[in-house]
C-alpha positions as semicolon CSV with decimal commas, in nm:
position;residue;x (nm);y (nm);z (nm)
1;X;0,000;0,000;0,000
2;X;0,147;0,343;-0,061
3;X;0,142;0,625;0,109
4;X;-0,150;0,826;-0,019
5;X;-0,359;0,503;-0,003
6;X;-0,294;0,487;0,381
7;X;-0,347;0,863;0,414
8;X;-0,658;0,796;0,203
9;X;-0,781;0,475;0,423
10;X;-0,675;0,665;0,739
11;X;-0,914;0,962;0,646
12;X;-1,216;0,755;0,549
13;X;-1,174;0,554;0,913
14;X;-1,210;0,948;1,064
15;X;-1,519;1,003;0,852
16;X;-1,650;0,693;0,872
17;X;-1,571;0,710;1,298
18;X;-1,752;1,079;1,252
19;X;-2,056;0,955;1,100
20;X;-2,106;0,692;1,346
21;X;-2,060;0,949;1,655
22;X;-2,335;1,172;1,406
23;X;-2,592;0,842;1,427
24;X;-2,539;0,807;1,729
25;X;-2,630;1,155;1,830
26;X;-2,891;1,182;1,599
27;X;-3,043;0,837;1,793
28;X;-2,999;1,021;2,119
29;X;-3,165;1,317;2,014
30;X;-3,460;1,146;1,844
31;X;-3,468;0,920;2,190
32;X;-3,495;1,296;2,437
33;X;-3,774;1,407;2,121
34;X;-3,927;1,119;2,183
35;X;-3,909;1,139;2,605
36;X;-4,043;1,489;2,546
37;X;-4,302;1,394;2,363
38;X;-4,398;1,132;2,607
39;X;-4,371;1,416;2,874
40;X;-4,567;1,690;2,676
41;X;-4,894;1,367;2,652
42;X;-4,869;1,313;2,990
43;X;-4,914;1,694;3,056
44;X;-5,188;1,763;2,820
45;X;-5,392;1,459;2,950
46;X;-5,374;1,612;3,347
47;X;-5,458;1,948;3,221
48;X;-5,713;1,805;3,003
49;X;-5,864;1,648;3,328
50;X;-5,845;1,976;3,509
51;X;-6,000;2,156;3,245
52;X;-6,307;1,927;3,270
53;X;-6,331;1,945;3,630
54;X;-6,305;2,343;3,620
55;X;-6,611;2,315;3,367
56;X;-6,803;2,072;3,618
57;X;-6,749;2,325;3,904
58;X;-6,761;2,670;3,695
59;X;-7,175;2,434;3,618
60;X;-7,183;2,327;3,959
61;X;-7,212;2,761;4,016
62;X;-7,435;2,838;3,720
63;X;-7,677;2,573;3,795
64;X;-7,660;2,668;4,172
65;X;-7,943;2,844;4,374
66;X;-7,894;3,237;4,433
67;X;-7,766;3,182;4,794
68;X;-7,485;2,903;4,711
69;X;-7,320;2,965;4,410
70;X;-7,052;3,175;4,653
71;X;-6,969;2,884;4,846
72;X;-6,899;2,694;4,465
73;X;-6,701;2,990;4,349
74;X;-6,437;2,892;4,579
75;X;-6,407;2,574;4,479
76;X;-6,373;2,674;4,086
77;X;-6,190;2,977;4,179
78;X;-5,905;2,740;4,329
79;X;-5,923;2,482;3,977
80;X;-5,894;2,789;3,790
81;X;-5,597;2,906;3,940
82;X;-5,415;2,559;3,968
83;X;-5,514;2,529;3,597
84;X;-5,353;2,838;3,527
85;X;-5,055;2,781;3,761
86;X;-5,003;2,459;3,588
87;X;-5,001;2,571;3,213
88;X;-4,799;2,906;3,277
89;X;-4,523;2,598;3,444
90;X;-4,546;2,370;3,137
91;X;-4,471;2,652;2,887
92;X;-4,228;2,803;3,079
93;X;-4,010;2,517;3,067
């Protein structure tokens, strides 16, 4: 072998070592995209669930007589806040 095939041989081992340190990053990435995902479901589903209990107590005060919907308001008033509290943390991340 001569010299400029080793130099040659020598330089495709570095790309070919580069491009295998490139997949692999590229499958570590796509595994934290994927994690994030997972995260980001799991999220949406527990606000989703809040959501639909604010709505159930936000009814429970519409559909209450004149002299209890205060004592209701509370109870949406504190959803409606943790709701809040818990999307302004999820996009802030």
């Amino acid at each position: 072998m001569s010299k400029k095939d080793a130099y040659v041989a020598k330089g495709q081992a570095t790309i070919d070592e580069q491009i295998a340190k490139l997949d692999m990053l590229k499958a570590k990435v796509k595994s934290q995209v994927a994690d994030q995902r997972i995260d980001a479901h799991e999220h949406i589903e527990k606000l989703e669930k809040k959501l639909a209990t604010a709505k159930l107590r936000l009814a429970e005060v519409a559909n209450s007589a004149e002299d209890k919907w205060e004592d209701l308001s509370a109870r949406f008033d504190e959803l409606s806040d943790d709701l809040s509290a818990t999307v302004k943390k999820f996009f802030s991340k």
